[in-house]
mmCIF file of the C-alpha atoms, coordinates in Angstrom:
data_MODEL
# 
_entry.id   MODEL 
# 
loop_
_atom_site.group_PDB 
_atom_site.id 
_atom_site.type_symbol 
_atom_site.label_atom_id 
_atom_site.label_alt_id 
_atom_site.label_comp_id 
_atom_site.label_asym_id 
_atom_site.label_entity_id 
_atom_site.label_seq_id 
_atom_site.pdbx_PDB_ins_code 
_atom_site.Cartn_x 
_atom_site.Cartn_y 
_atom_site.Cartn_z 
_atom_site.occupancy 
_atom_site.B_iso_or_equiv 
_atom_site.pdbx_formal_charge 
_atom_site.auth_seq_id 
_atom_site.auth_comp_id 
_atom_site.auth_asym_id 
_atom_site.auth_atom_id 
_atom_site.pdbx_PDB_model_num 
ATOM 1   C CA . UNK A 1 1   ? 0.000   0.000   0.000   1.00 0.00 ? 1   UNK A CA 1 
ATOM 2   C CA . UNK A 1 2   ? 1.321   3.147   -1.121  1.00 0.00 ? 2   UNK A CA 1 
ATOM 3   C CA . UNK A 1 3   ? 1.688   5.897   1.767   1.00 0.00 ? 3   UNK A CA 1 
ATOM 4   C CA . UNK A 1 4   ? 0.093   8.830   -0.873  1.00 0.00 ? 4   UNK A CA 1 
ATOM 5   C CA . UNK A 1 5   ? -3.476  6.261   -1.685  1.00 0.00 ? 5   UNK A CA 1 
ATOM 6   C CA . UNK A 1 6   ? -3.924  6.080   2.297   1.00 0.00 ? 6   UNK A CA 1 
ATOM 7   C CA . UNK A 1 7   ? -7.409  6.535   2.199   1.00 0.00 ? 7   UNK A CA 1 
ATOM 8   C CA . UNK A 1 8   ? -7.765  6.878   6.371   1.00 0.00 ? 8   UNK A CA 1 
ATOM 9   C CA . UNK A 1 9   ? -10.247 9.966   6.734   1.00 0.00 ? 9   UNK A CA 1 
ATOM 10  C CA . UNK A 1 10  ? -7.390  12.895  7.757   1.00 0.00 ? 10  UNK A CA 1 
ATOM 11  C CA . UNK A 1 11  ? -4.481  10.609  8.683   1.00 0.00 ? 11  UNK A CA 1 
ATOM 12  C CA . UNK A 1 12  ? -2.544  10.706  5.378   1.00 0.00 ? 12  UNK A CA 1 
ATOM 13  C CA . UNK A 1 13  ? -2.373  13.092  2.739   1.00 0.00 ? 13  UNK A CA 1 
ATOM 14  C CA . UNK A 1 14  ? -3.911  12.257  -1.064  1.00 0.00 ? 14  UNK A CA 1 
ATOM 15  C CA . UNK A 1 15  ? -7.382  13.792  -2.344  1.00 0.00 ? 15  UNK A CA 1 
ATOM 16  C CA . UNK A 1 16  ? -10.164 15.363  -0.038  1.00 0.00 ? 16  UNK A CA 1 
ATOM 17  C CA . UNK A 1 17  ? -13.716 14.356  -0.289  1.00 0.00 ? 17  UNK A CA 1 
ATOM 18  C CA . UNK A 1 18  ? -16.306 15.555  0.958   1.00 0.00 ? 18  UNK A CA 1 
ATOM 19  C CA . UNK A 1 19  ? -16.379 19.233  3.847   1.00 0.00 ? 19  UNK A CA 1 
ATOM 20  C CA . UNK A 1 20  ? -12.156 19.986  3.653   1.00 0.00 ? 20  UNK A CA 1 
ATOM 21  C CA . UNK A 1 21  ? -12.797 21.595  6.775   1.00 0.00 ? 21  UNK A CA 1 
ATOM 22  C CA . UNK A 1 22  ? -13.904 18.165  8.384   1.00 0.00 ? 22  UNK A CA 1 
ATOM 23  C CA . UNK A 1 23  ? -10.960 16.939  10.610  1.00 0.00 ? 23  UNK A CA 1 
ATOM 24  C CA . UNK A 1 24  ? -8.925  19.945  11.540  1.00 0.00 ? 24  UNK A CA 1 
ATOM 25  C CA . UNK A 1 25  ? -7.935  19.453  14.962  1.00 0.00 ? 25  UNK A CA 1 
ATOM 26  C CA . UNK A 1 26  ? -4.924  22.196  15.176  1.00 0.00 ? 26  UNK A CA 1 
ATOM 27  C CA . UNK A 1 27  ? -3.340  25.165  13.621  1.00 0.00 ? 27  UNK A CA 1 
ATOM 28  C CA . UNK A 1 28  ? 0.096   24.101  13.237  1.00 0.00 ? 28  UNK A CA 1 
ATOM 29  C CA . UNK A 1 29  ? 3.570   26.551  12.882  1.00 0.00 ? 29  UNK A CA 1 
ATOM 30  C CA . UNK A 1 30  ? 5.975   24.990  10.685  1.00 0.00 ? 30  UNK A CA 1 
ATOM 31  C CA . UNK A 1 31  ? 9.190   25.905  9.232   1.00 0.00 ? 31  UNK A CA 1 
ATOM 32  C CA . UNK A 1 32  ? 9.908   26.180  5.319   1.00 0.00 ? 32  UNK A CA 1 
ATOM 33  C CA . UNK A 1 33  ? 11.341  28.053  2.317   1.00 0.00 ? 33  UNK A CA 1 
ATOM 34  C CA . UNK A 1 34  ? 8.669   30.326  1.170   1.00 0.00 ? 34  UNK A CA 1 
ATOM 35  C CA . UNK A 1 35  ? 9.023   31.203  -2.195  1.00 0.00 ? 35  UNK A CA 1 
ATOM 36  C CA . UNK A 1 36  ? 8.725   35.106  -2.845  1.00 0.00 ? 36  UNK A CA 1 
ATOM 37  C CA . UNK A 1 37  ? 9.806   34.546  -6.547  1.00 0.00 ? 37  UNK A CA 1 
ATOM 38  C CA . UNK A 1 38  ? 10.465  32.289  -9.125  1.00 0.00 ? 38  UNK A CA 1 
ATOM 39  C CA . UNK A 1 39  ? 11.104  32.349  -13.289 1.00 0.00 ? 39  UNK A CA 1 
ATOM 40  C CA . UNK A 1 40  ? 12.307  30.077  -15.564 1.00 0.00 ? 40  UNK A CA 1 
ATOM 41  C CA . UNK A 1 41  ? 14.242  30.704  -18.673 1.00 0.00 ? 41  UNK A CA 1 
ATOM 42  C CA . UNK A 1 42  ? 15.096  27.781  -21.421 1.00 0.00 ? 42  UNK A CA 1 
ATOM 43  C CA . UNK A 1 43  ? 17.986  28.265  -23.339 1.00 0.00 ? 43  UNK A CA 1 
ATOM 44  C CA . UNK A 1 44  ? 19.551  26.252  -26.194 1.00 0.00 ? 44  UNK A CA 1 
ATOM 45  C CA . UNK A 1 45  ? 23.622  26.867  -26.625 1.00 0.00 ? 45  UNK A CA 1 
ATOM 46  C CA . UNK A 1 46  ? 25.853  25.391  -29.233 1.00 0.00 ? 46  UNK A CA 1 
ATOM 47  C CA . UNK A 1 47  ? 29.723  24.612  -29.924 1.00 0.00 ? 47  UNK A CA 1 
ATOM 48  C CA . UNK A 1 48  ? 29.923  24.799  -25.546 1.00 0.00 ? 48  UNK A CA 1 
ATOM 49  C CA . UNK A 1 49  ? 33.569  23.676  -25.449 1.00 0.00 ? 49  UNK A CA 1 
ATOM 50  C CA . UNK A 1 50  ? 33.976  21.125  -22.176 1.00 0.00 ? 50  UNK A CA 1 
ATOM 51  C CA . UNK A 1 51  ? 36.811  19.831  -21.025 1.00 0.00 ? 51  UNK A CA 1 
ATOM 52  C CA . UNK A 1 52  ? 35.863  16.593  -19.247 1.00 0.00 ? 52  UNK A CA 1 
ATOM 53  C CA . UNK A 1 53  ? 38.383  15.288  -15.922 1.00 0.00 ? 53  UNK A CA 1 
ATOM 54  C CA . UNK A 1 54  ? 38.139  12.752  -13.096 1.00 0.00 ? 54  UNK A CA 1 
ATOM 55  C CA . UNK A 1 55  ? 37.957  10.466  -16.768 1.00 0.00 ? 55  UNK A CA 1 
ATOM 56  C CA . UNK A 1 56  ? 36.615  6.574   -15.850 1.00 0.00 ? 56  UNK A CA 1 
ATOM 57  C CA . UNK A 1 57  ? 38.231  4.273   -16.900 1.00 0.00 ? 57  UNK A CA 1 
ATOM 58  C CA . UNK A 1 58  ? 41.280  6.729   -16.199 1.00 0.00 ? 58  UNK A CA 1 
ATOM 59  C CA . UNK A 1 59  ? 43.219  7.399   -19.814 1.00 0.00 ? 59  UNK A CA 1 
ATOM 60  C CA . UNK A 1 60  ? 40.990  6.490   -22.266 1.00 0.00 ? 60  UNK A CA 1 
ATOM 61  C CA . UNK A 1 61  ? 42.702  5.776   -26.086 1.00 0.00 ? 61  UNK A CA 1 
ATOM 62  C CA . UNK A 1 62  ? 41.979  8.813   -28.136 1.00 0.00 ? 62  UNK A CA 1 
ATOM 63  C CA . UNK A 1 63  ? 39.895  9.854   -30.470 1.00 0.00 ? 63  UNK A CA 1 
ATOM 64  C CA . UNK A 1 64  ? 36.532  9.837   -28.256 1.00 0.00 ? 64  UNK A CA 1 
ATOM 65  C CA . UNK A 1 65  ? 33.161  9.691   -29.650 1.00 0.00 ? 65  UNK A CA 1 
ATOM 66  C CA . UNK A 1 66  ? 30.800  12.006  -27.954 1.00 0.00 ? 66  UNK A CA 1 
ATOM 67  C CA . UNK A 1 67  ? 27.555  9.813   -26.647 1.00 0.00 ? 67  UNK A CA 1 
ATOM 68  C CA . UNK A 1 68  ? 25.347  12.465  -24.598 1.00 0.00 ? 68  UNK A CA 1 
ATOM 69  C CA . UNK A 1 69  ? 26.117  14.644  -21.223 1.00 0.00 ? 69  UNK A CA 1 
ATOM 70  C CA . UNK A 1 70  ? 23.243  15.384  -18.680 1.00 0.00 ? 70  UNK A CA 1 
ATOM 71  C CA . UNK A 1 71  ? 22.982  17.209  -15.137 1.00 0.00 ? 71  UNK A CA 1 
ATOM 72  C CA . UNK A 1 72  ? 25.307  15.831  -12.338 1.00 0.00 ? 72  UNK A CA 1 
ATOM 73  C CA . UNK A 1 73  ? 24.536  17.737  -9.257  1.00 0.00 ? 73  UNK A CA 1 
ATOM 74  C CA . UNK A 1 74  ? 23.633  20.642  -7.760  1.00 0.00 ? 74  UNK A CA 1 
ATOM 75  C CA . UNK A 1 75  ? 23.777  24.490  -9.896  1.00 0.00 ? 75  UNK A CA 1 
ATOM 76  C CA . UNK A 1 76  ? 26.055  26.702  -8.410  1.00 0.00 ? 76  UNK A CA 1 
ATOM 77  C CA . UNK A 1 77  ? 25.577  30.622  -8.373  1.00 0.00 ? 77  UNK A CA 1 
ATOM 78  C CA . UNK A 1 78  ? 28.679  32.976  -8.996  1.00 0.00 ? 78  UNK A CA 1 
ATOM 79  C CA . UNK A 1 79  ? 29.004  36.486  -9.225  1.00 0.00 ? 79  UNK A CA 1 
ATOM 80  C CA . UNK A 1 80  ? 25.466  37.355  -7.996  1.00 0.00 ? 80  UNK A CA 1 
ATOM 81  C CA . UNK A 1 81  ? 24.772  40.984  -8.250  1.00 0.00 ? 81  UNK A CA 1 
ATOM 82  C CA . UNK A 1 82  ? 21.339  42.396  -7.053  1.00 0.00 ? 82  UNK A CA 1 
ATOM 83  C CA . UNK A 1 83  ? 20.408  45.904  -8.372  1.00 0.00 ? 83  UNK A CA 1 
ATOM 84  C CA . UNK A 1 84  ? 17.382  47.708  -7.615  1.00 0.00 ? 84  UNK A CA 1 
ATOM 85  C CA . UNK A 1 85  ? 15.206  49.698  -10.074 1.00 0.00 ? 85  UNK A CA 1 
ATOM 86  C CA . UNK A 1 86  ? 14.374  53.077  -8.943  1.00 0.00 ? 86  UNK A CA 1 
ATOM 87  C CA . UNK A 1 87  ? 11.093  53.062  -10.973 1.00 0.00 ? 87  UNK A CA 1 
ATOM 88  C CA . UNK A 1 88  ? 9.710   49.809  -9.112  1.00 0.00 ? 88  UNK A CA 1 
ATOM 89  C CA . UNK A 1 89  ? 11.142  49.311  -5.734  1.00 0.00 ? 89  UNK A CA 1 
ATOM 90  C CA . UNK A 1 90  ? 10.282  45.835  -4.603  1.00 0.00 ? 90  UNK A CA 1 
ATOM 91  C CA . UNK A 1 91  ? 12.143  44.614  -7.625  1.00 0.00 ? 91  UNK A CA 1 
ATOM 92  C CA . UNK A 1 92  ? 15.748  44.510  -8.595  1.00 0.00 ? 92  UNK A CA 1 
ATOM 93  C CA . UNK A 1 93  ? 18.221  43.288  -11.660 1.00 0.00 ? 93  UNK A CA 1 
ATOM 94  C CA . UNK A 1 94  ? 19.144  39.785  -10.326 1.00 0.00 ? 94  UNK A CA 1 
ATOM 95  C CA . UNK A 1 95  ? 22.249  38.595  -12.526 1.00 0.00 ? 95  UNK A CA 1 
ATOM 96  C CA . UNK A 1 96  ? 24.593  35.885  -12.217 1.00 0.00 ? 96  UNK A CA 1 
ATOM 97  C CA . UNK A 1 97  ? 26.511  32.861  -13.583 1.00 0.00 ? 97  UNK A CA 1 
ATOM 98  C CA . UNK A 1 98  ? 24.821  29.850  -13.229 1.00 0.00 ? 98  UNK A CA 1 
ATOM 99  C CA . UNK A 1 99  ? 27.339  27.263  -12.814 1.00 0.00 ? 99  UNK A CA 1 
ATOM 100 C CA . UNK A 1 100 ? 25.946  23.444  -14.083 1.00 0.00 ? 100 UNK A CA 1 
ATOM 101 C CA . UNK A 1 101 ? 27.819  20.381  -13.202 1.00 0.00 ? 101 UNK A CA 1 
ATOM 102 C CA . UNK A 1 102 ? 27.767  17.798  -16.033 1.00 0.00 ? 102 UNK A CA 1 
ATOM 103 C CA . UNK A 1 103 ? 28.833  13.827  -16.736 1.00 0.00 ? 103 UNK A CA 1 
ATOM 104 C CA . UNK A 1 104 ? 29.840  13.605  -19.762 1.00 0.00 ? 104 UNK A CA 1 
ATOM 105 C CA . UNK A 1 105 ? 29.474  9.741   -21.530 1.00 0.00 ? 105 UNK A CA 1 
ATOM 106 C CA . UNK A 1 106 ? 31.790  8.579   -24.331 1.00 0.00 ? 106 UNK A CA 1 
ATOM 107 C CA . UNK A 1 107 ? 33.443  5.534   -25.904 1.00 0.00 ? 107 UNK A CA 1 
ATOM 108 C CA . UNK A 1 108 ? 37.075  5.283   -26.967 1.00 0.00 ? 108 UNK A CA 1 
ATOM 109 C CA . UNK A 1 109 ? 39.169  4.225   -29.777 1.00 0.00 ? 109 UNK A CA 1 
ATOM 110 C CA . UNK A 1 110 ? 38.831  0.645   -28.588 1.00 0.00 ? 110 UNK A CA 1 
ATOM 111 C CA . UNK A 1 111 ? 35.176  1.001   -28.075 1.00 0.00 ? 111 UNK A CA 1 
ATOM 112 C CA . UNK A 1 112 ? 35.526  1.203   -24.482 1.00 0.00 ? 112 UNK A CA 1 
ATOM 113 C CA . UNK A 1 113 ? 32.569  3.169   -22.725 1.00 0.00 ? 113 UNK A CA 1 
ATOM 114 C CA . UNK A 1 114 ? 33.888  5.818   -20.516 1.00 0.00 ? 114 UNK A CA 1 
ATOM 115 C CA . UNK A 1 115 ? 32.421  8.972   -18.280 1.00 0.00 ? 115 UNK A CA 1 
ATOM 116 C CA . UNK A 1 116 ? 33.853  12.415  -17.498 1.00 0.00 ? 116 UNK A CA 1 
ATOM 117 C CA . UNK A 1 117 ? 32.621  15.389  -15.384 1.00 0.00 ? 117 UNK A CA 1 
ATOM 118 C CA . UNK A 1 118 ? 32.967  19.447  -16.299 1.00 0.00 ? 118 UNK A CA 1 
ATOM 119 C CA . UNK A 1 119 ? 30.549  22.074  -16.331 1.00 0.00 ? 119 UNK A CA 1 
ATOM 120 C CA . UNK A 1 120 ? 29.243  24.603  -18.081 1.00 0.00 ? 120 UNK A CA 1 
ATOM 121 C CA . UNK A 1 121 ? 28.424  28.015  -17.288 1.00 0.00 ? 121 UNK A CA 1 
ATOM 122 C CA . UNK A 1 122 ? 24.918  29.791  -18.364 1.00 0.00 ? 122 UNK A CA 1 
ATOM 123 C CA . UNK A 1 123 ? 24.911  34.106  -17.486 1.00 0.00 ? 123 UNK A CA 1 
ATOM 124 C CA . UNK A 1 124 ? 21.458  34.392  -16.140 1.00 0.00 ? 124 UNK A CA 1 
ATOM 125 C CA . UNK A 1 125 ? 20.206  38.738  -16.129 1.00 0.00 ? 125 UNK A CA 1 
ATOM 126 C CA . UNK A 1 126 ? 16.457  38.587  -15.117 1.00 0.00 ? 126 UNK A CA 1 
ATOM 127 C CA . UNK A 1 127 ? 14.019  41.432  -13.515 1.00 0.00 ? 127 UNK A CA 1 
ATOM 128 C CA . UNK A 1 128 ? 12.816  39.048  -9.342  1.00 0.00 ? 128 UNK A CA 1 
ATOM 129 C CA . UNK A 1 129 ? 10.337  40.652  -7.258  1.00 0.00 ? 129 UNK A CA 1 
ATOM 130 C CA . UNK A 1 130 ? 13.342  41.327  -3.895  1.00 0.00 ? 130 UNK A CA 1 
ATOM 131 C CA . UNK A 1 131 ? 11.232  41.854  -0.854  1.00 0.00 ? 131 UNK A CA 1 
ATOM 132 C CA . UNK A 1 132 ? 12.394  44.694  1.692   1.00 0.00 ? 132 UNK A CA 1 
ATOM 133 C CA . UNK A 1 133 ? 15.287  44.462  4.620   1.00 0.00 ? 133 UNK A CA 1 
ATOM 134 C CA . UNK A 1 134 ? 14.120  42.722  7.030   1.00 0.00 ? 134 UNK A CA 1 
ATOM 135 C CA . UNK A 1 135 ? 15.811  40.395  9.771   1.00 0.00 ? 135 UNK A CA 1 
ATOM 136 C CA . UNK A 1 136 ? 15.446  37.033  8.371   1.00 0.00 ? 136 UNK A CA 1 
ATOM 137 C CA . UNK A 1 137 ? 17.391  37.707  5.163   1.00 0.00 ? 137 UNK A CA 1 
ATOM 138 C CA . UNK A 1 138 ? 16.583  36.202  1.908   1.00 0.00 ? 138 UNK A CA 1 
ATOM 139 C CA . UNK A 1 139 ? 18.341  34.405  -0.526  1.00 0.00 ? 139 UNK A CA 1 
ATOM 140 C CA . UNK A 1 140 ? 18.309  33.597  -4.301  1.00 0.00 ? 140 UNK A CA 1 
ATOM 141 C CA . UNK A 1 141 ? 18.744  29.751  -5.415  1.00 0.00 ? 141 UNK A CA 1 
ATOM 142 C CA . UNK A 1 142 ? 19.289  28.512  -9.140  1.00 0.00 ? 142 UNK A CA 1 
ATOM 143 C CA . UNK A 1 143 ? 17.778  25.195  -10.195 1.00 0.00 ? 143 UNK A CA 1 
ATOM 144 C CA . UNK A 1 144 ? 19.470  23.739  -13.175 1.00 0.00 ? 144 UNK A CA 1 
ATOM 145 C CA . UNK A 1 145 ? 19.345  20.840  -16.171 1.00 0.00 ? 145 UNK A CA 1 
ATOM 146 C CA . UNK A 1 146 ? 21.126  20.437  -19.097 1.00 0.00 ? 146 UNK A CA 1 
ATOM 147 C CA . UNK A 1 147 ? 20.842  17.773  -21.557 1.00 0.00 ? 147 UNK A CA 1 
ATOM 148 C CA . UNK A 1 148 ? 22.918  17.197  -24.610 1.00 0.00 ? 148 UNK A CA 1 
ATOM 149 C CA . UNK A 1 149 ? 22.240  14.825  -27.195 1.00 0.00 ? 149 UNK A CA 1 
ATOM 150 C CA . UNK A 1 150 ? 24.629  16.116  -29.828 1.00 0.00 ? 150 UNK A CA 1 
ATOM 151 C CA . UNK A 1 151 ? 28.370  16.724  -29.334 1.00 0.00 ? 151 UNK A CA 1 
ATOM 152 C CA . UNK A 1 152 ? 31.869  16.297  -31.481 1.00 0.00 ? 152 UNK A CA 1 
ATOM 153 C CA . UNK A 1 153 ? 35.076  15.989  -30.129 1.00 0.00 ? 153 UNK A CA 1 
ATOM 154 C CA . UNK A 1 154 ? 37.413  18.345  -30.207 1.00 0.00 ? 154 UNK A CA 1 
ATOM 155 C CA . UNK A 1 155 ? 41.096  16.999  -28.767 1.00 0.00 ? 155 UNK A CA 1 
ATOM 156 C CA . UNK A 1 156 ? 42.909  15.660  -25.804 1.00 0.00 ? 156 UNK A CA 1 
ATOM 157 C CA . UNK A 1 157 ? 39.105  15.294  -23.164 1.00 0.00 ? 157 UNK A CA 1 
ATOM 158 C CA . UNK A 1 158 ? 38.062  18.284  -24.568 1.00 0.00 ? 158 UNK A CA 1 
ATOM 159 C CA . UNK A 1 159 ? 34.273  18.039  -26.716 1.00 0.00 ? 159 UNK A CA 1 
ATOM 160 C CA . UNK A 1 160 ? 32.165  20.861  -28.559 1.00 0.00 ? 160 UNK A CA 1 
ATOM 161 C CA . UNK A 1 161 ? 28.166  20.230  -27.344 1.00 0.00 ? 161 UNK A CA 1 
ATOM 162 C CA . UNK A 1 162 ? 25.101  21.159  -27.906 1.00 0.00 ? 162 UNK A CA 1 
ATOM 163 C CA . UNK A 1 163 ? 22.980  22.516  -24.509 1.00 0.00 ? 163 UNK A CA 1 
ATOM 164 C CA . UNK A 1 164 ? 19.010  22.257  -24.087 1.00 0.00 ? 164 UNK A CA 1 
ATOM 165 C CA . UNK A 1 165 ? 19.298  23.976  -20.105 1.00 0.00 ? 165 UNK A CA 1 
ATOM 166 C CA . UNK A 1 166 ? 16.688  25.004  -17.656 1.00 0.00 ? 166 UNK A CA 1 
ATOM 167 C CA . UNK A 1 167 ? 17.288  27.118  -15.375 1.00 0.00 ? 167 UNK A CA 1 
ATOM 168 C CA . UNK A 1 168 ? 14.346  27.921  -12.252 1.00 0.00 ? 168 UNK A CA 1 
ATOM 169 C CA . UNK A 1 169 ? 15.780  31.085  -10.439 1.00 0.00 ? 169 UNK A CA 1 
ATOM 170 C CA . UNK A 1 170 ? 13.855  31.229  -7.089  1.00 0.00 ? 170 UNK A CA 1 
ATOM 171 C CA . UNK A 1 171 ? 13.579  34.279  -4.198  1.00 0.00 ? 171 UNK A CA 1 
ATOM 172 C CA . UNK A 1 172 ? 13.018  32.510  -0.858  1.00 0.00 ? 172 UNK A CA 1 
ATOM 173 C CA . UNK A 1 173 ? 12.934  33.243  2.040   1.00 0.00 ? 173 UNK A CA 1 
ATOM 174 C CA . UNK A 1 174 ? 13.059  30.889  5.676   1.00 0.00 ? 174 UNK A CA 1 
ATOM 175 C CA . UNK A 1 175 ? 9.401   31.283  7.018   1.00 0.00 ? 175 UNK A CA 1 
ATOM 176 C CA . UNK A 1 176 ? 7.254   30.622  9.988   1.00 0.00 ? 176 UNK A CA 1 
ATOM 177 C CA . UNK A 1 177 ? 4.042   30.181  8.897   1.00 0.00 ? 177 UNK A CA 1 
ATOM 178 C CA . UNK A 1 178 ? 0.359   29.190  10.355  1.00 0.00 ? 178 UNK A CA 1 
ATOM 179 C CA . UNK A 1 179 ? -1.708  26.717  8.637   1.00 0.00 ? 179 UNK A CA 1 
ATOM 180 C CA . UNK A 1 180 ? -4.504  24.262  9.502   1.00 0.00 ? 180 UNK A CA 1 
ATOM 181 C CA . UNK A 1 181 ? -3.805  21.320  10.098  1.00 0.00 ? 181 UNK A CA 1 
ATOM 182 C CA . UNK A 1 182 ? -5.277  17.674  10.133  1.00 0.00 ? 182 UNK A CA 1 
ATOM 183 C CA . UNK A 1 183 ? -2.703  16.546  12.736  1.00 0.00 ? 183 UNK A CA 1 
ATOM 184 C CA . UNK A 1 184 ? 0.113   14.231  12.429  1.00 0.00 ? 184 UNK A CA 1 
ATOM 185 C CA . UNK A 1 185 ? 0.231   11.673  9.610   1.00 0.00 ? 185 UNK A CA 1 
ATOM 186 C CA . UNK A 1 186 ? -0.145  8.144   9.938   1.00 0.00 ? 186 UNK A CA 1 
ATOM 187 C CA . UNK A 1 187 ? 1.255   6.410   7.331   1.00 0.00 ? 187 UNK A CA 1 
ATOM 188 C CA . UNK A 1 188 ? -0.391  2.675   7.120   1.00 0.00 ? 188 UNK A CA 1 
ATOM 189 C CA . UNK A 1 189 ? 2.615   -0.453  6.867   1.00 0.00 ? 189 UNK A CA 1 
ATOM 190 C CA . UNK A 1 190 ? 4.300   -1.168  4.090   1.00 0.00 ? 190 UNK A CA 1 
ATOM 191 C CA . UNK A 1 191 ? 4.205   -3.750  1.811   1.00 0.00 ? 191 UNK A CA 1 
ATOM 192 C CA . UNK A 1 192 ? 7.649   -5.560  1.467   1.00 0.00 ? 192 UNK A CA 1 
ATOM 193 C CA . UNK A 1 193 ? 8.491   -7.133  -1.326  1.00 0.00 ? 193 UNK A CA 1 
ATOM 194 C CA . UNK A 1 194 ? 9.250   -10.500 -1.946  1.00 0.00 ? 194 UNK A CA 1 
ATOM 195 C CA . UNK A 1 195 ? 10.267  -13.449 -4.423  1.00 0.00 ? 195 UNK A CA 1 
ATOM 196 C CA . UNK A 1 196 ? 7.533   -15.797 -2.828  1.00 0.00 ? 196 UNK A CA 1 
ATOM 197 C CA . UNK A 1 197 ? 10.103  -18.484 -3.234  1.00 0.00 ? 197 UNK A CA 1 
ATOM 198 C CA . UNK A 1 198 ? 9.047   -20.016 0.512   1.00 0.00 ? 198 UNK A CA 1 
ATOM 199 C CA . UNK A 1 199 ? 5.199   -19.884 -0.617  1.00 0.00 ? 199 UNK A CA 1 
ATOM 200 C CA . UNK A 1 200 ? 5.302   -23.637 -0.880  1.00 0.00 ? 200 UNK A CA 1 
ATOM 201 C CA . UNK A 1 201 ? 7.302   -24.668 1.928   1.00 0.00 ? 201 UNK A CA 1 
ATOM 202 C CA . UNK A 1 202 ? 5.413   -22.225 4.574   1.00 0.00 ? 202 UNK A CA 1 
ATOM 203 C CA . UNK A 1 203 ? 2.177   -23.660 3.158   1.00 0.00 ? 203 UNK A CA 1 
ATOM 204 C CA . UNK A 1 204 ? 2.567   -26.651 5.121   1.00 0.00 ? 204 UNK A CA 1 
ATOM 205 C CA . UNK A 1 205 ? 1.374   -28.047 7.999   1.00 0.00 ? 205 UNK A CA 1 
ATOM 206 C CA . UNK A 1 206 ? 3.451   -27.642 10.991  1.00 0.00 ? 206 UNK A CA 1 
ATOM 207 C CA . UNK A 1 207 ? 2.809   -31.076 12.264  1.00 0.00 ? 207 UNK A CA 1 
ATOM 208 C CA . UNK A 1 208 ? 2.077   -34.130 9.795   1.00 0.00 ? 208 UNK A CA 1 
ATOM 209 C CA . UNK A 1 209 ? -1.642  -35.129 9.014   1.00 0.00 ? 209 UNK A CA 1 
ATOM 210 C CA . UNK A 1 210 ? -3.010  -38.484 10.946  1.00 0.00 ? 210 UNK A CA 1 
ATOM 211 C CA . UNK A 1 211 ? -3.785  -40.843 8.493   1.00 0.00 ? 211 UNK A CA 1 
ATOM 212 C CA . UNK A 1 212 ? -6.972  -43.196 9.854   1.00 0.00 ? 212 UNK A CA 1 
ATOM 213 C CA . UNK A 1 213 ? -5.792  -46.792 9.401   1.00 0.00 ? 213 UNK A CA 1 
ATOM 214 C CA . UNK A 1 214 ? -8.312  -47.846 6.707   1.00 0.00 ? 214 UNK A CA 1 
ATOM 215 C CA . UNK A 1 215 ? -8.554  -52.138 6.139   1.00 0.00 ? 215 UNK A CA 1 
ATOM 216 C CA . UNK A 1 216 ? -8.655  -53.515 2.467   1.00 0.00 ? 216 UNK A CA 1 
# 
């Protein structure tokens, strides 16, 4: 039984039927990242030289054959700079260089498959709502993904790709906040898997069956 198709009146979280309002017991402080702001942009980038290292299986017979790259990890942000506009207060120029880790995948001269990480690095300039000082500061967060299904090789661990990235840029801010609240969940047991290879063996009996002496 999955814990999100619970289907215990208030006890575990999925669909509500019926008066929402039926089974609030509390109202319930909790901590989390509220999100002031958030934009996405999509951007397509060609001929992105990489230069691939911590190389597995370790020196690889050149040429390589590009195969694909995708995300590996977590975006970094670099040189963040937050300006405000005088004309609209509660927003500011948020710019940056979003930094996006990357395996790269690859076969050799011999045909061997082999991986490699780099990175590339996307300049992000975009217009965020940036709420007022306060004590609680906020903070701005990149998401990224890249994909690349196209890519030569150039020389030495070095390729020329092609980049389909996404990139969320996000205002938060660490919140208290009240809600309602249904209480504590309670999620039901859960199911384990097995190979059922005992099924026959725990089928039987734990002590033989009497046989009634029957005469011919």
């Amino acid at each position: 039984m999955s814990f999100y198709t619970c289907n215990r009146s208030g006890s575990c979280p999925g669909v509500i039927s019926g008066n929402p309002i039926n089974g609030i017991c509390e109202k319930a402080c909790i901590q989390v990242d509220k999100v002031l702001d958030a934009g996405m942009r999509q951007i397509q980038e060609t001929n992105v030289q990489v230069t691939v290292t911590n190389q597995n299986p370790a020196s690889p017979t050149t040429p390589l054959t590009f195969v694909s790259a995708v995300t590996d990890g977590d975006t970094v942000i670099s040189n963040l700079n937050i300006e405000r506009l005088t004309d609209k207060p509660n927003f500011a120029r948020v710019s940056f260089d979003a930094i996006v880790p990357i395996l790269v995948t690859y076969t050799d001269a011999n045909g061997v498959m082999g991986t490699g990480t780099s990175s590339i690095t996307i300049p992000n300039d975009v217009i965020m709502f940036i709420p007022q000082p306060s004590i609680v500061p906020y903070r701005i967060e990149v998401f990224g993904a890249m994909s690349s299904p196209m890519g030569t090789y150039v020389s030495g661990s070095t390729f020329s790709i092609s980049a389909c990235v996404t990139l969320i840029t996000r205002v938060l801010v660490k919140s208290e906040i009240l809600v309602p609240s249904y209480g504590y969940c309670s999620p039901p047991p859960a199911q384990e898997y097995t190979q059922e290879i005992c099924s026959g063996v725990f089928e039987l009996p734990i002590f033989p069956t009497a046989i009634q002496n029957q005469r011919l």
